[in-house]
N, C-alpha and C positions, 0 to 999 in steps of 0.2 A: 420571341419569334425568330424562327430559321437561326436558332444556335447550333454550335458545331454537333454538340451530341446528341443531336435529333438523328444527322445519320447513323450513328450506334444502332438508335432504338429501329428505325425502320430496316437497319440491316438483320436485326432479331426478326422483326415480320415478316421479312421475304424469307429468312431462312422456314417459317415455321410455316407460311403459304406455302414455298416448293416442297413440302414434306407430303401437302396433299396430291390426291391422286386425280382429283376434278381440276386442277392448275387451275386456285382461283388467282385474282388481278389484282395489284393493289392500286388502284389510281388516286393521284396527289392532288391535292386544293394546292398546289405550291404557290402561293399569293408572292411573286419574287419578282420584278423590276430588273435586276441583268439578269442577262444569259447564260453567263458564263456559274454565276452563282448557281440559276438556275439547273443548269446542266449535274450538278452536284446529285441531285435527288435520283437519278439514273445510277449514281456510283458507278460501277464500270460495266454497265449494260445488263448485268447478271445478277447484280448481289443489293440493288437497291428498289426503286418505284418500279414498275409497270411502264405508268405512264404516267406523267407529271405535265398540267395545263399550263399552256403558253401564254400566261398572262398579258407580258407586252403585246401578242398578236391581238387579246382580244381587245385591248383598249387604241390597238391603231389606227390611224384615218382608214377606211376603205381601198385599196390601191394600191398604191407605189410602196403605201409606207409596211404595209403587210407584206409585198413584196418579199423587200429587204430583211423583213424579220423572219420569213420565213428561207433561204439563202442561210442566213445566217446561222441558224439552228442546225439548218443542214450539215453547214461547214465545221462543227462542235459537239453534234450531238453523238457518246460513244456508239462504236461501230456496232454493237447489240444492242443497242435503243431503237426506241420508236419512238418518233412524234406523235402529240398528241394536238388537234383542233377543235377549239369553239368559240359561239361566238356570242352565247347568250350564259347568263347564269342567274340563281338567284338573288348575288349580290352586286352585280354589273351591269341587268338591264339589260333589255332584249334590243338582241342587233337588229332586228326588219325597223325598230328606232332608232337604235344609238349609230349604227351603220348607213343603215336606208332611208331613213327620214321617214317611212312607210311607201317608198315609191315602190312598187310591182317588180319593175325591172331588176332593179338591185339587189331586192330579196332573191328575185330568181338565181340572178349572180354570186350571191354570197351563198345559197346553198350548192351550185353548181363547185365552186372555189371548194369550202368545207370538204364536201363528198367525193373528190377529186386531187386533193393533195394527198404527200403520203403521210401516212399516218394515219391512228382512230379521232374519227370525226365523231364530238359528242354534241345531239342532239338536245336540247333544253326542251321542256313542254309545249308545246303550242311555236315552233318552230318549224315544225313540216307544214304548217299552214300559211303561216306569215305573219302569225301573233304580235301585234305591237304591243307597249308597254299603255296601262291604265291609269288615269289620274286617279289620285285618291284621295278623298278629302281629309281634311283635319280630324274628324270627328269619328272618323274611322280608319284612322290608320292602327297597326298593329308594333311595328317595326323599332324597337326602341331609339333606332340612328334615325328616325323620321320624326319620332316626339320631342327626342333632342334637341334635333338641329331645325324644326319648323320655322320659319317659312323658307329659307335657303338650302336647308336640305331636308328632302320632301321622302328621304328617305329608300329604302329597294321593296317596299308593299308593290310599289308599279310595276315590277314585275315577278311577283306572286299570286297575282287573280285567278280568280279559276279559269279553266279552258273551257272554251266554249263548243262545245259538241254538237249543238243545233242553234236555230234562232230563234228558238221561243224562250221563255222566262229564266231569269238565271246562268240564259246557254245551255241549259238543258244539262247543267251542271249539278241541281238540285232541286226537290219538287219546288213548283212557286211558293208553297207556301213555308218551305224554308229559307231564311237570311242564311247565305254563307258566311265564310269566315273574313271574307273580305270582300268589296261590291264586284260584280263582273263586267268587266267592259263594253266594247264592238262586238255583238255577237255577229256582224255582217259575214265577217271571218269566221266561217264555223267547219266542223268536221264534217257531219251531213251536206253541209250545203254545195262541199268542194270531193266530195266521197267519189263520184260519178261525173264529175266533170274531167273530161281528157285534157281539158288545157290550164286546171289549175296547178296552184303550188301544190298542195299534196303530192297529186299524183307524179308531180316533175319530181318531188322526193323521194317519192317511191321506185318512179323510172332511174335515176341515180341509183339507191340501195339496189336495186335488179343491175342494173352494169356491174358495180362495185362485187356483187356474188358472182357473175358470169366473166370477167373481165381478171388474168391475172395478174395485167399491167398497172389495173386501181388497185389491186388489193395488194400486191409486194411489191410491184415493181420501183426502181430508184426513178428520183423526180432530177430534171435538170431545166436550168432557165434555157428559153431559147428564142428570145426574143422580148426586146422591154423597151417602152419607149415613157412620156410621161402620161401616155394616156390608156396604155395597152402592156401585157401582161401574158406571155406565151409561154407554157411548158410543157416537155415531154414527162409521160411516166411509162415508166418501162421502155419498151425497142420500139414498140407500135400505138403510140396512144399519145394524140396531143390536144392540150386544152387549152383556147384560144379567147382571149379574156378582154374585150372596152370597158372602158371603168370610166369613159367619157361622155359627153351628151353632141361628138360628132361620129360622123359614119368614116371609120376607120381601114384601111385595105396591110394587113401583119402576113405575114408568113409564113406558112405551115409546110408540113408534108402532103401531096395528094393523099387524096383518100375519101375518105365515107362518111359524112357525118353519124353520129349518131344519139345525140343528143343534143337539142339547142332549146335555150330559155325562149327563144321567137317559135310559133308552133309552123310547122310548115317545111323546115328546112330536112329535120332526119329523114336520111338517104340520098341527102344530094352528094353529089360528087363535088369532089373542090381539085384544083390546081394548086401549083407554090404558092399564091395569095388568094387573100381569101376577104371581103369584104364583109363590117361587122358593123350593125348596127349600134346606137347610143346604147350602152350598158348589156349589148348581145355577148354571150356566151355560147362556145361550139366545143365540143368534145369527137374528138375524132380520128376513125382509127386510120390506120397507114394503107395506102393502098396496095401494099405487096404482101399482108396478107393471104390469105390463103382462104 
């Protein structure tokens, strides 16, 4: 695992990807602990990965500690690289638990964080909804690191369930009278059920994806920290665009650029107008552009 001549072999793929004329991607499972090792899988921005997944980010506390990992990467990562974010996978566990506990708020924040730094944000299945992770019982698990290690490790079946598309049988995953390949969880969380709702996750996901295509401060622009406290978490991307982050359970007043809201995980707020401070509710996220826009 991660030997030296592994970058040989993926310097042979990229050359033989850039030959194509579709410019496919090659993205890394880089399963890697430092950064700096990490950084290796980029070679020198041109001649290795695409994109190689931030491991350390995704197994971070929530907050401060993503912060710093993220700064960090910034401060290392060759100057033709891109970052890459996620925060779910199917050997890691879905962040609306491993992150959020399942609380509303925090999923909204951690998708809002994701879809907002630089870099390609990778979506896991059942993450634009708020998909937690599933117990699974002994008798059906699949996972060989779950049959192993039973009962202290329970294995990554928990998060490979099926998605739940409606809330009827299965999640409307498979007719009822088929057993899936593994049981399905909460269908409360469903895609129908949040499809038409303006104030669910979904569609906050979607409004995010819609900024990030119309917006070219999310989609290139450089990110800088500007503002960090132990509860709060403030950055620009690009010249015009700041996204303003509590990652606490008090009502916070941080400091921005005036400007325009235009996206906030609280429903109500896009199109307000803000001053240099800006007051954020427990786990509020504001995305917001500069007022001298145009």
């Amino acid at each position: 695992m991660n030997r030296p001549e592994v970058h040989d072999v993926i310097r042979r793929w990229r050359a033989i990807a850039d030959g194509y004329a579709h410019e496919p991607i090659l993205v890394g499972e880089t399963w890697v602990a430092d950064l700096m090792r990490l950084m290796r899988f980029y070679g020198d921005g041109t001649d290795e990965l695409h994109l190689a997944l931030n491991v350390p980010f995704v197994f971070a506390a929530f907050g401060d500690e993503m912060r710093v990992i993220v700064e960090q990467e910034e401060a290392v990562i060759p100057a033709e690289a891109w970052p890459t974010w996620t925060g779910s996978n199917h050997d890691a566990a879905r962040f609306p638990t491993r992150w959020c506990d399942g609380d509303d708020r925090k999923i909204r924040a951690a998708l809002v964080m994701l879809l907002t730094l630089r870099g390609t944000p990778i979506l896991y299945y059942g993450d634009e909804i708020g998909m937690a992770d599933t117990a699974v019982p002994h008798d059906r698990l699949k996972d060989p690191v779950g049959l192993r290690g039973w009962p202290v490790d329970p294995g990554r079946d928990r998060s490979r369930t099926p998605m739940p598309w409606t809330g009827g049988p299965h999640g409307g995953f498979t007719r009822p009278d088929v057993e899936p390949w593994l049981p399905p969880g909460d269908s409360s969380r469903n895609v129908a059920g949040q499809r038409d709702d303006p104030g669910s996750v979904l569609n906050l996901t979607r409004e995010l994806l819609s900024l990030r295509r119309d917006r070219p401060d999310l989609r290139e622009g450089a990110y800088a920290t500007v503002e960090v406290s132990d509860d709060a978490w403030v950055w620009r991307r690009g010249d015009r665009t700041i996204v303003a982050m509590n990652h606490s359970e008090s009502v916070l007043e941080v400091g921005v650029d005036s400007g325009t809201v235009l996206v906030s995980t609280h429903p109500g707020r896009a199109g307000e107008r803000t001053g240099t401070r800006v007051l954020l509710d427990p786990w509020e996220v504001l995305v917001i552009a500069q007022q001298t826009e145009a």
